[in-house]
C-alpha positions, 0 to 999 in steps of 0.5 A, spaced: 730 334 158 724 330 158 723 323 156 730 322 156 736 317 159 743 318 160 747 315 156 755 314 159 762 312 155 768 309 159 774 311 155 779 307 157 785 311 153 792 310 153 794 316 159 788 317 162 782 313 163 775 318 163 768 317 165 762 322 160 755 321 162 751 325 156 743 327 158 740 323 152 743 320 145 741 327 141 745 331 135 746 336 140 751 332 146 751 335 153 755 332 158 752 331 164 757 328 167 765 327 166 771 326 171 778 323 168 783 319 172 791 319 169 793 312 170 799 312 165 796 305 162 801 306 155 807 308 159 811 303 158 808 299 151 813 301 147 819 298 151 815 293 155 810 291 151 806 290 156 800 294 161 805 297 167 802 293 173 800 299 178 797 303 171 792 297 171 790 296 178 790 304 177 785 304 172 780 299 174 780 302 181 777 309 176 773 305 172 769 301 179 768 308 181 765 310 174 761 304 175 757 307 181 757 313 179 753 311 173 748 306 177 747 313 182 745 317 175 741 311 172 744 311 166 740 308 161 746 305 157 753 304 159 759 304 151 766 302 153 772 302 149 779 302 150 785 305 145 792 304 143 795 301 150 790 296 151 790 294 143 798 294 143 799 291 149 801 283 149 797 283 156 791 287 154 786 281 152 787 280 160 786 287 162 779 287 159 776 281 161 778 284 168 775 291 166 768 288 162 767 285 170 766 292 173 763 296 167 758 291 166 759 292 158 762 290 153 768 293 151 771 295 144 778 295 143 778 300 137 782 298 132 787 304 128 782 305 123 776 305 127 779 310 132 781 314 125 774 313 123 770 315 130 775 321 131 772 324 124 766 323 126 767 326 133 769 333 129 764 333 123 758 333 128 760 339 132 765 344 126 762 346 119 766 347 113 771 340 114 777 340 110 784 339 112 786 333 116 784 331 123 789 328 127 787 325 134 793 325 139 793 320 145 796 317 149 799 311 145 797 314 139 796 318 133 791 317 128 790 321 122 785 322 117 783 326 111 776 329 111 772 334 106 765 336 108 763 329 110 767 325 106 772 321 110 778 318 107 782 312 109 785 314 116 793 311 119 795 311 126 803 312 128 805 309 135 807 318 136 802 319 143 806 323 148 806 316 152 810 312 148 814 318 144 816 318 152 818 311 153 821 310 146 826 315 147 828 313 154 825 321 155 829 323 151 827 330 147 832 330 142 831 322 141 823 323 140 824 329 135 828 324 130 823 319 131 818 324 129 821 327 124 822 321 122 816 319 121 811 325 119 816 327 115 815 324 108 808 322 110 804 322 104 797 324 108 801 331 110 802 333 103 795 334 101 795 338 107 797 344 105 793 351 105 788 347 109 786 346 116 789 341 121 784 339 126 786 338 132 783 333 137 786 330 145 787 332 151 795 334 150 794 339 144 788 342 148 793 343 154 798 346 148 793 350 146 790 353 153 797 354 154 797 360 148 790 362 149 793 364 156 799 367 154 795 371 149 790 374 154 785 371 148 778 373 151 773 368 149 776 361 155 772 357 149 776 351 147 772 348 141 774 352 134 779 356 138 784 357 132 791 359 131 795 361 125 800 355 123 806 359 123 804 361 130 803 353 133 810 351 129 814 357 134 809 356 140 810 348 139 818 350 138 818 353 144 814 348 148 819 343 147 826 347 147 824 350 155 822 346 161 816 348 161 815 350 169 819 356 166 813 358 161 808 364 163 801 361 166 803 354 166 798 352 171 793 353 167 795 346 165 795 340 170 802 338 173 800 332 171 800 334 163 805 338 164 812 333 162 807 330 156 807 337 153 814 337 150 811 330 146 805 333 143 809 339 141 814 335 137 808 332 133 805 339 132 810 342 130 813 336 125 805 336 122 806 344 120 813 343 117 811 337 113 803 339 111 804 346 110 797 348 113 795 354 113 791 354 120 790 350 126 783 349 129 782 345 136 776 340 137 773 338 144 769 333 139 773 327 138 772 319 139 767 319 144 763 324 140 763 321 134 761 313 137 755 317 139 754 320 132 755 314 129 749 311 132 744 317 130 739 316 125 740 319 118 735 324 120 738 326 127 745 327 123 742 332 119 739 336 124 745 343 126 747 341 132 748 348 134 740 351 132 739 344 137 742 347 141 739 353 142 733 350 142 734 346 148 736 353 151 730 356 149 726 350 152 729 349 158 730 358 160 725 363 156 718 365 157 716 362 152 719 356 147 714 357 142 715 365 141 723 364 139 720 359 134 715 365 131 722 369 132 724 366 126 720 366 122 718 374 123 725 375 122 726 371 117 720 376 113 724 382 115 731 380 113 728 378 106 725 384 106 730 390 106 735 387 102 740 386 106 745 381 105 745 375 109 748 368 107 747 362 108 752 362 114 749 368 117 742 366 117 743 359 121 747 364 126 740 368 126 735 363 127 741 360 133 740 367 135 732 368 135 732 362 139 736 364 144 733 370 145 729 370 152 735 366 156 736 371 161 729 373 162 729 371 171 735 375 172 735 382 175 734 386 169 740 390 170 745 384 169 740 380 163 745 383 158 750 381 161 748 374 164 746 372 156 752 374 153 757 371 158 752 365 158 753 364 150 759 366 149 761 360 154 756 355 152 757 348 150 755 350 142 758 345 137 757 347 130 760 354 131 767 359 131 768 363 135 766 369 131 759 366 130 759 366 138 761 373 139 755 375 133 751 371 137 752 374 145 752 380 142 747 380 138 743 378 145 746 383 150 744 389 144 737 385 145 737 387 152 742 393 154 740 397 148 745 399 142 749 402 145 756 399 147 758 403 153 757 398 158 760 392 154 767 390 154 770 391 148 775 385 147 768 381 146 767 385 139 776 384 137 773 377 135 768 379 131 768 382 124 765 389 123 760 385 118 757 380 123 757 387 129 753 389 124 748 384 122 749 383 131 746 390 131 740 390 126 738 382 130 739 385 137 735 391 134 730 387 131 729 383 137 727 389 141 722 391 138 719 384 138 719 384 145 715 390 146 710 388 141 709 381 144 711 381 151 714 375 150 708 371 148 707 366 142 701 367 137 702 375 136 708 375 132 705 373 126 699 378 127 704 383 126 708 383 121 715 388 120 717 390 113 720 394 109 716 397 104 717 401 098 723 403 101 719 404 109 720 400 115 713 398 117 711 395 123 703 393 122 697 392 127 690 390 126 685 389 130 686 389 138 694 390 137 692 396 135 693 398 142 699 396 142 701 402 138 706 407 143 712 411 145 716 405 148 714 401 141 715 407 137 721 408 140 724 401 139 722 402 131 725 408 130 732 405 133 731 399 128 730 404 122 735 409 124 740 402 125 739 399 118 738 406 114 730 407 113 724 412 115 719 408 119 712 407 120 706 405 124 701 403 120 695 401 124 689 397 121 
């Protein structure tokens, strides 16, 4: 993106210290770069109370190499902060002043409650329709918080990370799952929980949930807004703990390195839904990081929809002509408006996503755009978006390309969707169809040609040197529109 400099996070957590260089300070965050080294910091705070030696020397090696790379990239700014381990640990203070040395930063030791706050944040800029609890699990901790829309309540933090759950109870699971229970049992957070979402942040219950999303052979490999029904976590966590888990079916799906913490993050998991009742669990990509980067936004850029942004980005950097997908929402939006078709507010945003990313595929063999678009989309880096969202939007784009009928595509792509939105997929994909014949592609002739429907008529209208645009192929994209939402259809020429 133009005029932009990068900006990097060392994140110096309790299991693993990470690197994540964004392109540029935007609503719409796009890593540019991202590695983790598993140092194991906390292992041994919880019995010790101090940073095990090898872990340390471990760790600043990783954040020297973070550095270099940051001065390869030329990042314009580098934020560092550290979590539990480090705020816990009596020789924390002299692990920092070390650490500062080589980033070359200042470095937060996030308390608690900021860390609460800051994991909040992370989802609440890429997720819509917050309510439920957010909890982020570490490797020294587990932080909860409470948030409805973009009200944050009061956060708490628990010494229950995988790491120190496993020096507490000598690795013990039986151990562990009493001080679990012990602790998240009579929760008062978890009582205003039930019949809401748990959002789930941390690299161990997104390894629980690959985990699921393999054994289920689920098609869409997208991890942010995976969900999975209360029920079905408790006796997934539930097994996790009771079997070792290189016994499990796809296992290395999950790093060898991830795998002994696997049982820890499942006891909390579990315990949460025996304590909170929810009626679902959703998985955040998002967590700190993201939300220390929200939170230096302007108000103004916190408004904006991180997934429109992000589809604008796309249709900046790959179609033909960034200013035709902006027309595209506008002639969309006349036409949806016209045919009384309903469409919420949800469904709308989603089309003007889907308008935007119209024309990504244009450079590939015309063969393969449909295909190319929607494995593209469907796997993107969008925030601001469930899975159905995604299928509406890949499916919308590949009917754009590869025509209505569905013969050439995978049917496991359309399980995630409902058969409202397949429908509101295939009136988009429709539209868009005639769209691109009629303009090439090309800004400033969607506005000369508006198409609605009239008195019951779908009519696409062209007046002057348009007129000679008129023709089998277009008539033949109109005619499939009309057929598709119901309506006679008409080329009026003035």
């Amino acid at each position: 993106m133009p005029a932009s400099k990068p900006v990097a996070v060392f994140d110096i957590g309790s299991n693993s210290v990470r690197l994540v260089v964004y392109e540029r300070l935007s609503r719409n965050l796009t890593p540019l770069f991202n590695e983790k080294a598993l140092c194991g910091l906390g292992r041994e705070v919880a019995t010790k109370g101090r940073l095990a030696p090898d872990a340390v020397e471990k760790a600043l090696s990783a954040l020297a190499r973070f550095r270099a790379l940051c001065d390869v990239i030329k990042v314009g700014e580098a934020i560092a902060i550290a979590t539990a381990a480090v705020r816990d640990a009596s020789d924390g203070g002299a692990f920092i002043e070390r650490a500062k040395k080589i980033c070359r930063c200042e470095i937060e030791v996030l308390s608690g409650d900021r860390e609460a706050k800051l994991a909040a944040l992370g989802v609440i800029s890429g997720s819509i329709d917050i309510d439920g609890v957010i909890g982020d699990l570490g490797g020294g901790s587990l932080e909860l918080i409470d948030v409805k829309g973009k009200e944050i309540g009061q956060g708490i933090t628990m010494p229950l990370g995988s790491l120190s759950l496993a020096d507490a109870s000598a690795r013990s699971i039986k151990a562990a799952e009493k001080i679990v229970r012990e602790k998240l049992e009579d929760e008062p957070l978890l009582r205003n929980l039930k019949g809401r979402t748990f959002f789930a942040v941390g690299g161990t219950w997104r390894a629980i949930a690959r985990l699921h999303m393999m054994q289920k052979g689920y098609p869409l490999h997208v991890m942010h807004g995976y969900s999975i029904p209360a029920k079905e976590a408790m006796e997934f966590s539930s097994l996790l703990h009771r079997v070792d888990p290189e016994t499990l079916s796809r296992i290395e799906v999950v790093s060898e390195a991830r795998r002994p913490l696997l049982a820890y993050g499942s006891l909390v998991l579990e315990q949460i839904v025996k304590a909170g009742k929810p009626s679902d669990i959703i998985v955040s990509a998002l967590g700190v990081r993201e939300g220390l980067l929200y939170d230096r936004l302007s108000e103004e850029d916190r408004a904006l929809d991180p997934l429109v942004e992000a589809s604008r980005e796309y249709n900046y950097l790959r179609s033909r002509s960034p200013e035709h997908g902006e027309e595209l929402i506008g002639w969309t939006d006349k036409f949806m408006e016209s045919t009384g078709i309903d469409e919420t507010p949800e469904e709308m945003r989603l089309r003007h996503a889907g308008c935007l990313l119209a024309d990504i595929g244009w450079r590939a063999h015309p063969d393969y755009r449909g295909e190319q678009s929607l494995n593209i989309i469907s796997n993107a880096a969008f925030s601001g978006i469930d899975h159905p969202g995604r299928a509406y939007l890949a499916l919308a784009v590949f009917y754009r390309y590869a025509g209505l009928n569905d013969d050439e595509l995978s049917p496991r792509i359309r399980e995630i969707a409902s058969t409202r939105l397949l429908d509101r997929a295939r009136i988009l994909g429709a539209v868009m169809r005639v769209a691109y014949v009629a303009s090439a592609s090309m800004p400033g002739v969607l506005p000369r040609c508006p198409m609605v429907v009239d008195r019951g008529v779908l009519k696409l209208t062209l007046s002057g040197e348009l007129a000679a645009l008129a023709g089998g192929r277009l008539n033949n994209r109109v005619r499939q529109l009309g057929k598709q939402i119901g309506r006679e259809y008409k080329i009026e020429i003035v």
